[in-house]
C-alpha positions as CSV (number, residue, x, y, z in Angstrom):
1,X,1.2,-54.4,20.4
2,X,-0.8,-51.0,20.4
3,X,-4.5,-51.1,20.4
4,X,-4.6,-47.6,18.6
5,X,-6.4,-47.6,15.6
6,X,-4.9,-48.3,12.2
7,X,-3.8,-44.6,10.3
8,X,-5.5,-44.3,7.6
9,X,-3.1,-44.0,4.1
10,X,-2.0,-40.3,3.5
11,X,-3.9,-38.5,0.3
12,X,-2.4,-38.7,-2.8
13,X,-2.3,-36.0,-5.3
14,X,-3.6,-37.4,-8.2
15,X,-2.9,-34.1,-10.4
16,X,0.8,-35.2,-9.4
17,X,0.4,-38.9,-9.9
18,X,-0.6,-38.3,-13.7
19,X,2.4,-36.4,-14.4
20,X,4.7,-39.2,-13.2
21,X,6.7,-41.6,-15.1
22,X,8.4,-44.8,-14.7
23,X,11.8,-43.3,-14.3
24,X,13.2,-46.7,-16.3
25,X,10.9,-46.8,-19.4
26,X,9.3,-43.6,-19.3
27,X,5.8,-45.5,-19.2
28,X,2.5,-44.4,-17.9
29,X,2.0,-45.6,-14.3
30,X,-1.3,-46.7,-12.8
31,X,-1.8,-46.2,-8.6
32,X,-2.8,-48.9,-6.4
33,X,-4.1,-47.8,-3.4
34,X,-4.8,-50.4,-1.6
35,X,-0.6,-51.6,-2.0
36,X,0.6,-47.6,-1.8
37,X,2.6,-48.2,-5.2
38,X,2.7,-46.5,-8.5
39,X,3.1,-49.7,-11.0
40,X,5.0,-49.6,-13.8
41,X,3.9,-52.4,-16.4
42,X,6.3,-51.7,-19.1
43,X,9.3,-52.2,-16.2
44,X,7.7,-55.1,-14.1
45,X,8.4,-53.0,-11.1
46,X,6.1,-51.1,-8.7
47,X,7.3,-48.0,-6.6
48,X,6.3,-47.3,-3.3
49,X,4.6,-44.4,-1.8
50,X,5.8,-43.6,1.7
51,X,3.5,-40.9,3.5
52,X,2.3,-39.6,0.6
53,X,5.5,-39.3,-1.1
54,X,6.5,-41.7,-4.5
55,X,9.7,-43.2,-4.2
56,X,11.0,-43.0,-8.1
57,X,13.6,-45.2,-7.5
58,X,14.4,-48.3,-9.4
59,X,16.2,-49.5,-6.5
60,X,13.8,-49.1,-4.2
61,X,10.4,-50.6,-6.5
62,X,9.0,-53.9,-6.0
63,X,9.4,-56.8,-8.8
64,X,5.8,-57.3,-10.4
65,X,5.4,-61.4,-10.1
């Protein structure tokens, strides 16, 4: 186990983020930082963000509970 400092998450553009839609529904998505996910509420599903990039893929998002 390293005892280098955790990286802080990448930047997100949020000019991007608002032009982005839940590639299933079409939806608005709202951006959890803390998580790194774009959540789709319409969908039940929230999609990753992987150094700064969104995954938009259904088969990669996360089942809302």
């Amino acid at each position: 186990m390293s005892d280098a400092p955790a990286r802080p998450a990448q930047a997100v553009d949020r000019h991007m983020l608002e032009a982005l839609v839940c590639p299933q529904t079409g939806a608005t998505l709202s951006y959890d930082p803390a998580r790194q996910e774009l959540i789709s509420r319409a969908a039940g599903l929230a999609y990753p963000i992987r150094n700064g990039i969104p995954i938009m893929l259904i088969d990669e998002a996360r089942k809302l509970d």
